[in-house]
C-alpha positions as CSV (number, residue, x, y, z in Angstrom):
1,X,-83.3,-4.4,-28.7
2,X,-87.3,-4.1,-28.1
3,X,-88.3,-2.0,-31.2
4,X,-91.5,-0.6,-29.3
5,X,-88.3,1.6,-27.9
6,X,-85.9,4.2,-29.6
7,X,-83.2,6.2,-28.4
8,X,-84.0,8.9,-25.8
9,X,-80.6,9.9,-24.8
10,X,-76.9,8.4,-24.7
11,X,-74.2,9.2,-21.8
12,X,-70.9,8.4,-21.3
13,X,-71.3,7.6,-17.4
14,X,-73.6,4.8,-16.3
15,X,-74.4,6.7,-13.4
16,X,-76.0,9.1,-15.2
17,X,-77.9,7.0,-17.3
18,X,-79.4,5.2,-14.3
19,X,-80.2,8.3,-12.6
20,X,-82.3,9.8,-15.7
21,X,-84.1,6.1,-15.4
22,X,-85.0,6.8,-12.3
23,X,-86.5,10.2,-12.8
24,X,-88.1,8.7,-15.6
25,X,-89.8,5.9,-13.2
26,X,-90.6,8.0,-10.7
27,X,-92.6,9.3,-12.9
28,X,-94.1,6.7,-14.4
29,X,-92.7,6.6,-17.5
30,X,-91.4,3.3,-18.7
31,X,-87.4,3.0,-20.1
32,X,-84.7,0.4,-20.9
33,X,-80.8,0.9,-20.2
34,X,-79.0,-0.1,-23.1
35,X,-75.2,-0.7,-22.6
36,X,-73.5,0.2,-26.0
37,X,-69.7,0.4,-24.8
38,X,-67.4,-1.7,-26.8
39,X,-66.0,-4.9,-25.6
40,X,-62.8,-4.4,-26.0
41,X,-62.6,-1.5,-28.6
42,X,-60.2,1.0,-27.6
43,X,-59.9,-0.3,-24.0
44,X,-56.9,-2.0,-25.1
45,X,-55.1,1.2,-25.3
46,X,-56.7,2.5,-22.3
47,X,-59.0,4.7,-23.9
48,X,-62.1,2.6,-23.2
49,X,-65.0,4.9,-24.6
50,X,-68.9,3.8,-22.7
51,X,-71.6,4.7,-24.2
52,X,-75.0,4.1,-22.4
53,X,-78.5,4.6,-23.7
54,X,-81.9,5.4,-22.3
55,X,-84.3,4.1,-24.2
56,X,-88.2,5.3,-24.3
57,X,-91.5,4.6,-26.1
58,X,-91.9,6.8,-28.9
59,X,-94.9,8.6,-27.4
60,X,-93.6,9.1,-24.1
61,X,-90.6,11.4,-25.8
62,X,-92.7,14.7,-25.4
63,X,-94.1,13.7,-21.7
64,X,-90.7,12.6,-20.4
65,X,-89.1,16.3,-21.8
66,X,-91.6,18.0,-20.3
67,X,-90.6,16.3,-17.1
68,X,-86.9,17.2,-17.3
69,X,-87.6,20.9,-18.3
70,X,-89.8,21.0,-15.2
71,X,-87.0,19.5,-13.2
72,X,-84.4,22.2,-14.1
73,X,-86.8,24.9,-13.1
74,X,-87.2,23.5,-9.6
75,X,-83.5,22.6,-9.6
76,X,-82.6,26.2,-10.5
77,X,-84.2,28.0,-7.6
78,X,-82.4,25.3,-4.9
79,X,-78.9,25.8,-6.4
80,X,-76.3,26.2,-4.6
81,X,-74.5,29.5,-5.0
82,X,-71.3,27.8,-5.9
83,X,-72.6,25.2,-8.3
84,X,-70.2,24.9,-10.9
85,X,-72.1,25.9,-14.0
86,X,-72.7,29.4,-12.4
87,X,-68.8,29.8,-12.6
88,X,-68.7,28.8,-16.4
89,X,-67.8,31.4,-19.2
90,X,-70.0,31.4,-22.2
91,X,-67.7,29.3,-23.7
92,X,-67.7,26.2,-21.0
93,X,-71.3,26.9,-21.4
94,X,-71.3,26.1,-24.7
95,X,-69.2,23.4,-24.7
96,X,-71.9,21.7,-22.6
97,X,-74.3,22.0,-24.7
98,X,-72.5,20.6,-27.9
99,X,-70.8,17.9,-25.5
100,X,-74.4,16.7,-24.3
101,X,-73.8,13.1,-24.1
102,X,-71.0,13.7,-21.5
103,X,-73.2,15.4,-19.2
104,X,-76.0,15.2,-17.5
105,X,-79.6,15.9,-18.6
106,X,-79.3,18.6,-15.6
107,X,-76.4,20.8,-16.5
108,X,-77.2,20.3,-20.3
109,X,-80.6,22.3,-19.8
110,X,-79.0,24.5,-17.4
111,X,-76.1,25.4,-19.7
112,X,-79.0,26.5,-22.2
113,X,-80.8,28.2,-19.6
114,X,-78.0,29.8,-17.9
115,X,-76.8,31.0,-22.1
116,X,-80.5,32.4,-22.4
117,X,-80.6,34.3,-18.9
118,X,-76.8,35.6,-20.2
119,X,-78.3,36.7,-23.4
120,X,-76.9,34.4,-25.6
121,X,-80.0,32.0,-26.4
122,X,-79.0,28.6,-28.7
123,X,-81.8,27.6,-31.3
124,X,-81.8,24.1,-32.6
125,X,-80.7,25.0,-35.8
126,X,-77.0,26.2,-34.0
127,X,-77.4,23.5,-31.9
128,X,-77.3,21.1,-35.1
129,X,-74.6,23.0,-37.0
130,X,-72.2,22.7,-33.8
131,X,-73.2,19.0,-33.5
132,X,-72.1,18.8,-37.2
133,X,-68.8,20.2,-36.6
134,X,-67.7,17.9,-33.4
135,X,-69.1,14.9,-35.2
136,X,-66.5,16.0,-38.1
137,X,-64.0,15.9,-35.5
138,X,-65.2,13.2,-33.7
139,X,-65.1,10.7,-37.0
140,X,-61.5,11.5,-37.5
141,X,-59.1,8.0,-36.9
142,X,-57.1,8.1,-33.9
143,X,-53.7,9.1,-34.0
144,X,-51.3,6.5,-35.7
145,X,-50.8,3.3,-32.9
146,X,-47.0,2.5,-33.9
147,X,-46.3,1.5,-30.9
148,X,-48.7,-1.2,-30.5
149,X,-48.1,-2.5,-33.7
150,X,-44.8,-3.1,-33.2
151,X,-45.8,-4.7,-29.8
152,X,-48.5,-6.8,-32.2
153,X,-45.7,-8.4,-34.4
154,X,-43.5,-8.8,-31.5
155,X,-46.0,-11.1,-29.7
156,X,-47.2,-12.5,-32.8
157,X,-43.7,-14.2,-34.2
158,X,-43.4,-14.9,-30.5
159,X,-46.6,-17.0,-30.8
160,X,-48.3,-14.9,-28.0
161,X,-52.1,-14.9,-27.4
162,X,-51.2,-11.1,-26.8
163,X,-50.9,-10.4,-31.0
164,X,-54.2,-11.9,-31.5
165,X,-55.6,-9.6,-28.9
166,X,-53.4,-6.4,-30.6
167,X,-54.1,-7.5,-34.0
168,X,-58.0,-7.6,-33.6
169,X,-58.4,-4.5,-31.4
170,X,-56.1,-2.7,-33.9
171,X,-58.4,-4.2,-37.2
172,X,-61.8,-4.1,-35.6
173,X,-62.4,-1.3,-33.3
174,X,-64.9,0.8,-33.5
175,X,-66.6,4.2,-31.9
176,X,-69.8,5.6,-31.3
177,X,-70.5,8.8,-32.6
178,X,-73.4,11.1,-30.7
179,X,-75.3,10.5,-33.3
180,X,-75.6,6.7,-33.2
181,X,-73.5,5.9,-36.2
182,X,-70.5,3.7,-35.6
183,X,-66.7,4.3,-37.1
184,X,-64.0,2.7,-36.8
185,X,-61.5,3.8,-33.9
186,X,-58.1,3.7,-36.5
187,X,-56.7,4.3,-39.8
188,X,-57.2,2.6,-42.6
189,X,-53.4,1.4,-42.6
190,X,-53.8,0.7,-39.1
191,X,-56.4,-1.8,-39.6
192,X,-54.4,-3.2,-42.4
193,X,-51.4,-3.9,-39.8
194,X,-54.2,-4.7,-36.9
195,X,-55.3,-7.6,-39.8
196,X,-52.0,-8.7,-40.5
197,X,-50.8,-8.9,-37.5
198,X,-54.1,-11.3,-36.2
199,X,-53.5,-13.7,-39.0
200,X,-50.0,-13.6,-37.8
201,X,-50.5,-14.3,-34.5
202,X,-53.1,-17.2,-36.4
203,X,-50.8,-19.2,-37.9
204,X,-48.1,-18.5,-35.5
205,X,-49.4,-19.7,-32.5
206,X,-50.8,-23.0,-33.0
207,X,-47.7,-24.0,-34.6
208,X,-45.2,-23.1,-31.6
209,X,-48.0,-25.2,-28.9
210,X,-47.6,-27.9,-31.5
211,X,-43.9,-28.0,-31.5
212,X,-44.3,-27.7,-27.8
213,X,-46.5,-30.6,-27.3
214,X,-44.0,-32.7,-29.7
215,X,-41.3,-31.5,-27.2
């Protein structure tokens, strides 16, 4: 990571990320894309969480909001009558604005601007506290994987590659909260099992493709 650059903003969908570095070129304002997602992470369990990141120059921060601010105003008076924030309660509304990084710069300063014009203006300071409260939520483990660790030791005393793949997902995954800071995806016991399982599936499966070989 260049460290001329810091984080700008994060989104869940690449597509949005490269559109925001567009803007940001066209204007001649210099970015990086950074690809954060996990490797494998919770993808094994089909829960693959991407995160993407649009890196600027420190100074450029004020400039580049300036920019997007500017962009809403024009992009308010050409909206389409049915555009689907117009249709949002104050609640959806809201929840766009605490959600940011799973929408786009757009709707995140429209949801503001749409919560000012409805009377209901958010200051940063609410802004923070509600960020607060979803990371709280958001560091939580995932539910308990039974499942796949029962799958993991299957495949491991089977000598399948599979329980190497289970047992490392299960001991090293990890999330990123909005915030940056990284967590791991499952419980502490999980991990545990995750662990066990990959030494496991370790000692296991070298043995079996030995006796295999001899055979």
């Amino acid at each position: 990571m260049n460290n001329n650059f810091t984080s700008f903003r994060k989104f869940s969908d690449v597509s949005q990320a490269k559109e925001l570095q567009q803007f940001l070129k066209k204007n001649n304002i210099e970015s990086l894309l950074i690809d954060n997602s996990p490797r494998l992470g919770s993808a094994f369990v089909g829960e693959m969480q991407k995160e993407y990141e649009i890196q600027l120059r420190q100074p450029d921060f004020e400039q580049a909001t300036l920019f997007l601010e500017e962009l809403v105003e024009e992009g308010t008076n050409q909206l389409p009558e049915d555009y689907y924030l117009l249709e949002f309660t104050d609640e959806e509304l809201l929840d766009v604005v605490v959600k940011r990084d799973e929408w786009s710069e757009f709707d995140y300063l429209l949801a503001r601007k749409l919560l000012a014009k409805r009377g209901k203006p958010i200051d940063e300071e609410q802004i923070k506290a509600l960020n607060k409260s979803r990371i709280e939520d958001l560091t939580k483990p995932e539910e308990s994987q039974g499942a796949w660790i029962i799958a993991g030791y299957c495949f491991a005393f089977m000598g399948g590659f599979l329980g190497v793949i289970i047992g490392y997902v299960l001991w090293t995954s990890q999330k990123t909260l909005p915030n940056g800071k990284k967590v791991y995806s499952y419980s502490e016991l999980d991990r545990k099992q995750g662990k066990r399982i990959l030494i496991l599936s370790i000692i296991i499966l070298p043995v079996l493709i030995f006796y295999k070989i001899l055979g």
